[in-house]
N, C-alpha and C positions, 0 to 999 in steps of 0.2 A: 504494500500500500504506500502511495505518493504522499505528500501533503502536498493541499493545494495551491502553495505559492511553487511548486518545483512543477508541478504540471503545467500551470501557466507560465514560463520561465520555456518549457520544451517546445509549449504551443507557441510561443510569441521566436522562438529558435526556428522551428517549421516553416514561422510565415517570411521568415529572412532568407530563407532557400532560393536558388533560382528561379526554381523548375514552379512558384508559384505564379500563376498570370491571374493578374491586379486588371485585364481589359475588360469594359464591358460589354451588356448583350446591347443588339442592335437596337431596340427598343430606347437604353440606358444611355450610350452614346448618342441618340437624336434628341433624347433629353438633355444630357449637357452643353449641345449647342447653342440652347435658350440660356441668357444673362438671369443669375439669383442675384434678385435683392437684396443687398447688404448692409443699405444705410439706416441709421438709426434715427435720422435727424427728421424730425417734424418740420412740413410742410403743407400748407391749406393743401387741399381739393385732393390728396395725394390719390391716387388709383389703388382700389383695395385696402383700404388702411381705415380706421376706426379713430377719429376724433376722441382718444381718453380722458383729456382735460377736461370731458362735459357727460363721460361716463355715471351714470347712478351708483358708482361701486358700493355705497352706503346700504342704500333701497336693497340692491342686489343681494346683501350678505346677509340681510335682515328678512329675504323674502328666503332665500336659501337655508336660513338657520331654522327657517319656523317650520320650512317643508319636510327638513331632514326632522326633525324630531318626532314629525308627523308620520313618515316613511313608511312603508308595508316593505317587505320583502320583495317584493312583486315589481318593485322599483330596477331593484340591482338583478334581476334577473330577466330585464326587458333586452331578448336578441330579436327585436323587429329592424330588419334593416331601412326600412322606412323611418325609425326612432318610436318615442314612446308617444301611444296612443292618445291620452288624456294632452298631449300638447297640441298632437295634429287635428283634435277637437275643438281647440282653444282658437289655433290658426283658421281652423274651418268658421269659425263664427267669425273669428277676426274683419277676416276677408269679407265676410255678407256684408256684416255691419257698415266696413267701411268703404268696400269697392261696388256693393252688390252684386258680388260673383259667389251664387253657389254651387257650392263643394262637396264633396262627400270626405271626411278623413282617411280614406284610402286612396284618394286619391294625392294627397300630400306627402313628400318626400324631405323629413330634412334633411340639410346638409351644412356643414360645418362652415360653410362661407360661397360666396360667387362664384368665386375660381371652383370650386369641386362642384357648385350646381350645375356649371356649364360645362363640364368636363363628365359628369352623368350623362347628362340632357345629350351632349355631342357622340356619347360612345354609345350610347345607347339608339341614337338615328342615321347617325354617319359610316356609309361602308368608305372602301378603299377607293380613291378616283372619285368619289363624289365632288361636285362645286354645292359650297355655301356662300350667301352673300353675306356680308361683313359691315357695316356702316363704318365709311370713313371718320376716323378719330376711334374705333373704341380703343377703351383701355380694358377692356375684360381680358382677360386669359383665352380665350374662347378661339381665339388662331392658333394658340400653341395644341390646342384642342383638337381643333379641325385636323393640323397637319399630324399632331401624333396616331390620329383614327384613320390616316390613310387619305383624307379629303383633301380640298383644297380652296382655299380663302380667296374667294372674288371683292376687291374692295368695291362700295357702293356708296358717290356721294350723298350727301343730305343737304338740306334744305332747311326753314326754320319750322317745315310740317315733321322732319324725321327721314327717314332713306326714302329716295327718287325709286319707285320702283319700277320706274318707262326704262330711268339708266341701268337698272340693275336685269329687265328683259332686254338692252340691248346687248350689253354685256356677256350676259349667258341666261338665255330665258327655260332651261331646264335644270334651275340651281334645286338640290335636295330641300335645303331650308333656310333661312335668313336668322344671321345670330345677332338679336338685338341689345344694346345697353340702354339700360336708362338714364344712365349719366352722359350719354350723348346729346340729349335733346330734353326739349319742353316738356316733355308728356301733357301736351295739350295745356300746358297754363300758360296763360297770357301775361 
């Protein structure tokens, strides 16, 4: 029997070998062509990023302390990959209330942020060789999306109504689907 600092000691020996190859798969390498964000420095409007200085952390810890004391079991054991039900209930009224769009809670996916909604939404409608149209300026993730599913990003200007869709059939008038931001445009407010 080893102790465990000599086995790690053998393992970390192993990976110093030559005959170890550090390359990656084809998938992993077209991922690292896309630039990672690495600055930490606060900037208005930045793309994808969460205004913290106006965060509720307070509310938040106080809505979270009271729920956890509350908890069933039935909590920690929610593997719905859609998330847990009693929130995509919450969202399902959400939405009526305030968009008047009804839902049904199965039909609600959550997801941990933009970039991963649009990176479902895209793998899950995008084959290989497909065109998507793109609205000029987005900042969503939603191209690195497109091209990692095999598609491909037609840009599409806009207007102060939202994407030209005349330019985007002249363009390529059999695009799979249009990936929209709504931090591109108005969303219809004047």
């Amino acid at each position: 029997m080893q102790l465990p600092h000599l086995r790690l000691r053998q393992s970390i020996e192993a990976l110093d070998d030559n005959d170890f190859d550090p390359r990656l798969s084809s998938y992993g390498a077209a991922l690292d062509a896309f630039p990672v964000p690495g600055s930490s420095e606060l900037k208005a409007f930045w793309p994808h990023e969460t205004d913290a200085r106006e965060f509720p952390f307070k509310s938040v810890i106080r809505l979270f302390s009271r729920y956890w004391r509350s908890s069933r079991e039935g909590v920690l054991r929610n593997h719905d990959p859609a998330e847990y039900l009693p929130l995509r209930r919450a969202i399902a009224g959400f939405v009526l209330a305030q968009r008047g769009i009804l839902c049904d809670p199965s039909q609600i996916v959550v997801c941990n942020g933009t970039a991963a909604s649009f990176d479902l939404l895209i793998r899950l409608q995008v084959d290989r060789d497909d065109k998507v149209w793109v609205e000029h300026g987005n900042t969503s993730n939603a191209g690195t999306s497109i091209y990692m599913a095999g598609g491909q990003s037609i840009v599409v200007p806009m207007d102060d109504q939202g994407l030209i869709v005349e330019e985007g059939i002249t363009r390529f008038d059999k695009a799979r689907m249009t990936a929209n931001d709504p931090c591109c445009h108005s969303c219809g407010q004047e």
